[in-house]
C-alpha positions in Angstrom: -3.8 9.0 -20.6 -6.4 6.2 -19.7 -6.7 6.1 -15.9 -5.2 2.8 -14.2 -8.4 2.2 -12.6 -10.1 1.8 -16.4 -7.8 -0.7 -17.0 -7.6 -3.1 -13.9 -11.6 -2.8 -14.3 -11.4 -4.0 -17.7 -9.1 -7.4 -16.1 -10.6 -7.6 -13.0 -11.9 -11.1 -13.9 -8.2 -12.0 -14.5 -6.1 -10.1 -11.7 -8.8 -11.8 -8.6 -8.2 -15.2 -10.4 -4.7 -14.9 -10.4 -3.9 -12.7 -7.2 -7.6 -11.9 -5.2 -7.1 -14.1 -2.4 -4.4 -14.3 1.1 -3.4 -17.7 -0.6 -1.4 -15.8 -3.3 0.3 -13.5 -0.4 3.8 -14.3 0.6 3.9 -15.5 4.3 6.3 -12.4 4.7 3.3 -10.1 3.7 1.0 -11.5 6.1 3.1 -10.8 9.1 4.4 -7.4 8.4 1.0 -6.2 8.1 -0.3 -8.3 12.0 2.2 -6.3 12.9 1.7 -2.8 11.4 -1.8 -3.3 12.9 -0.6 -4.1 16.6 -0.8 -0.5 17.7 -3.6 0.7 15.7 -6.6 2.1 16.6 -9.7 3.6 15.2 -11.1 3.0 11.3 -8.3 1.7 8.8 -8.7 2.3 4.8 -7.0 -0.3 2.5 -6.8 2.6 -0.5 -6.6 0.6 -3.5 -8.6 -2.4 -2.3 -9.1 -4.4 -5.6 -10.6 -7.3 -4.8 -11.0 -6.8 -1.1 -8.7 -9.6 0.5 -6.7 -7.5 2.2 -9.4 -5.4 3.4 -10.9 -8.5 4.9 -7.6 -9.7 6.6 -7.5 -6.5 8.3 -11.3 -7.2 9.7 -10.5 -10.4 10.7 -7.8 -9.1 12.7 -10.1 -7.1 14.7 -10.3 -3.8 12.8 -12.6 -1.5 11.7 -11.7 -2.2 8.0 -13.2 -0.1 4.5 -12.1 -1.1 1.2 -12.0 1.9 -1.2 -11.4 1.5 -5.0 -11.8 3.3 -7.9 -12.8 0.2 -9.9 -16.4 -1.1 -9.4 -15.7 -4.3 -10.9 -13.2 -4.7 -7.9 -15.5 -2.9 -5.6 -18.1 -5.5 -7.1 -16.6 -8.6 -6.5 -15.4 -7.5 -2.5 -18.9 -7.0 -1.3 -19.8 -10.3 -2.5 -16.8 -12.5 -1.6 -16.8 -10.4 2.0 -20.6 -9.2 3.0 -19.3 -8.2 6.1 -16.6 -5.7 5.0 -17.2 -2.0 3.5 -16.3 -1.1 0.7 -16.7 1.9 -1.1 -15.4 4.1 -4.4 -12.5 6.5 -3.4 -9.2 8.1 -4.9 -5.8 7.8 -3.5 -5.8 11.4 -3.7 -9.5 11.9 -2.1 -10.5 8.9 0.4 -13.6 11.1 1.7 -13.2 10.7 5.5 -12.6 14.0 7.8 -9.2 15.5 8.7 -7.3 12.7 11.2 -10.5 10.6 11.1 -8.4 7.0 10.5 -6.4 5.0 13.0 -4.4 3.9 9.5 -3.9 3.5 5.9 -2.9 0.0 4.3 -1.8 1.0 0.5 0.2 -2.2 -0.7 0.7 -1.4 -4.1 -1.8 1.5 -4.7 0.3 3.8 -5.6 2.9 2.2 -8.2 0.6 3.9 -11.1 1.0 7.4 -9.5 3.5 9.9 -11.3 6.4 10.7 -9.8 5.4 14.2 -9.9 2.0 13.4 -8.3 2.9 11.6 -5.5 3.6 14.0 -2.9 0.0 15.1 -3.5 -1.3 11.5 -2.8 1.0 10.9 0.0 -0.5 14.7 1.4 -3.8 13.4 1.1 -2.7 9.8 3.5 -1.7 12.5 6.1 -4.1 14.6 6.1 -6.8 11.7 6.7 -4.4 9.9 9.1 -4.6 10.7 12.8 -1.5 11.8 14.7 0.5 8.4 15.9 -1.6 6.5 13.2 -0.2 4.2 10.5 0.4 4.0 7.2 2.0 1.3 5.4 3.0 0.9 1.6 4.3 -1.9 -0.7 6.1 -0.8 -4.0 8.1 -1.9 -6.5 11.5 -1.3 -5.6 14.4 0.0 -8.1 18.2 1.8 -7.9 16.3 4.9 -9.2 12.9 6.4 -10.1 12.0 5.3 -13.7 8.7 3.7 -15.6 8.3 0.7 -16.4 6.0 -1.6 -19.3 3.7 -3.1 -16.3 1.0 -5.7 -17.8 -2.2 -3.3 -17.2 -0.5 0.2 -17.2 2.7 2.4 -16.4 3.8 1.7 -13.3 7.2 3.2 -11.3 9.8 2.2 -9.7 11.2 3.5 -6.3 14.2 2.9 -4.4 13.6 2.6 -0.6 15.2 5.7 0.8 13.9 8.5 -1.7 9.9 7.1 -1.2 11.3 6.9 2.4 12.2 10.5 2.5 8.8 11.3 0.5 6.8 9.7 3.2 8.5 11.7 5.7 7.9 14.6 4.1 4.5 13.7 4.4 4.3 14.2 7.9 4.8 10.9 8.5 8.1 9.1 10.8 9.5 5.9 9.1 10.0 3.1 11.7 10.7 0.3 9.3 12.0 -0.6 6.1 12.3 -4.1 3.8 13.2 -5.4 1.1 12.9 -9.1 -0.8 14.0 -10.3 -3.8 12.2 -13.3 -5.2 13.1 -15.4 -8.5 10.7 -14.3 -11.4 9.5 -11.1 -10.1 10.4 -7.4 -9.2 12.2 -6.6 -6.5 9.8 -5.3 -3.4 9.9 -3.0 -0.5 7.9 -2.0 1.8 7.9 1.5 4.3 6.0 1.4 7.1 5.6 4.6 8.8 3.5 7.0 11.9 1.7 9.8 11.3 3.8 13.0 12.9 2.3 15.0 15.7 1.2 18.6 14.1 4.0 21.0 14.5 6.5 18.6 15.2 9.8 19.0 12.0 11.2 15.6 10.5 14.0 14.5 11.3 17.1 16.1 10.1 18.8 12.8 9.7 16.8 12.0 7.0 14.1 9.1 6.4 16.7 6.6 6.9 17.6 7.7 10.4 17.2 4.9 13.1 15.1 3.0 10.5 15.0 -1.1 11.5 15.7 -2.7 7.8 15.1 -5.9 7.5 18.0 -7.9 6.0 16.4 -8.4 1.9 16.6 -12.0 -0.2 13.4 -13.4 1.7 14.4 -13.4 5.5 12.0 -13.1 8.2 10.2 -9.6 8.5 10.5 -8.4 4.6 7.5 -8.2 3.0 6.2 -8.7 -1.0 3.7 -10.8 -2.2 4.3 -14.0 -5.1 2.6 -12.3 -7.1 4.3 -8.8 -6.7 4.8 -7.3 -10.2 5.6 -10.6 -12.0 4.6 -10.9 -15.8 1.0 -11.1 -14.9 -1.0 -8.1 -14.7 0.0 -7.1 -11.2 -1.2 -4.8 -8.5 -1.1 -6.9 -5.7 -2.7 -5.8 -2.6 
């Protein structure tokens, strides 16, 4: 199977016309990730950069930001449209930075293409780069069960909210919030945003969606998407 990466490098002039800027970001977006970032410290990796917006957003915010793609194209076009921001090749799965060496990890869409089945080894990799108490936040498309779908560049997945949650927890991670949105026209989207567990300490035998703020979904203050999340386009928004 081609690698996703091949094929968003193959578009890349398309998806950064169509989605490589804040202006194509919900409102929704914008504000759940200020405040993911609120309590963050130390260097945070948007893993699946694409075209770098998002990477710069979370520089402009005040943080030490890095970009890290597998698609130079993408890589490419970030270091030009943002001199001042890093970016860098890296995997989901191998983001090259020491054990606990980042304050966070912004994936907002990165890992839609990942197989079901090779997930938890992506989501093993986020901890182990992710310092205790530090973030990590995900957007996804968002589904009643866990099945492929015919996405415009390559097979993507969908996820309903509690069994990523209950992935991400079994992470290492502690989900602290949850959302939802549906929009006309596209997929429906969720978001998890989660802490990085203290070593040692067991999850929660509640489960992922224990004492979990959710959002109420259809577009009301606090959920999070982007307009362009997973509509007919080629999508990965980010």
């Amino acid at each position: 199977m081609t690698h996703p990466s091949v094929a968003y490098a193959a578009r890349a002039d398309e998806y950064t016309a169509l989605f490589g800027s804040m202006d194509a970001v919900h409102d929704d977006d914008r504000d759940l990730v200020a405040r993911w970032v609120a309590g963050l410290t130390g260097r945070v990796v948007d893993a699946g950069c694409g075209p770098g917006h998002w990477t710069d957003f979370l520089s402009r915010l005040g943080l030490d930001a890095e970009g890290v793609d597998l698609a130079e194209p993408f890589l490419a076009r970030a270091r030009a449209a943002y001199p001042g921001v890093p970016f860098r090749r890296a995997a989901l799965d191998d983001l090259g930075v020491p054990d606990g060496g980042l304050g966070g990890v912004l994936a907002w869409y990165s890992v839609i293409h990942t197989p079901p089945e090779q997930l938890a080894g992506v989501l093993a990799e986020l901890a182990r780069a992710v310092a205790p108490g530090g973030g990590l936040l995900l957007g996804f498309c968002r589904g009643p069960r866990v099945e492929p779908f015919d996405h415009a560049v390559a097979t993507a997945w969908f996820w309903p909210v509690d069994e990523l949650a209950a992935q991400v927890e079994r992470a290492g991670f502690d989900v602290e919030e949850t959302a939802e949105r549906d929009d006309p026209g596209v997929r429906p989207h969720g978001a998890i945003s989660a802490r990085r567990r203290a070593a040692g300490r067991q999850v929660r035998s509640s489960g992922a969606g224990s004492s979990v703020a959710r959002p109420p979904a259809s577009g009301s203050s606090g959920t999070s998407s982007t307009s362009s999340a997973t509509g007919p386009a080629p999508v990965r928004p980010h």
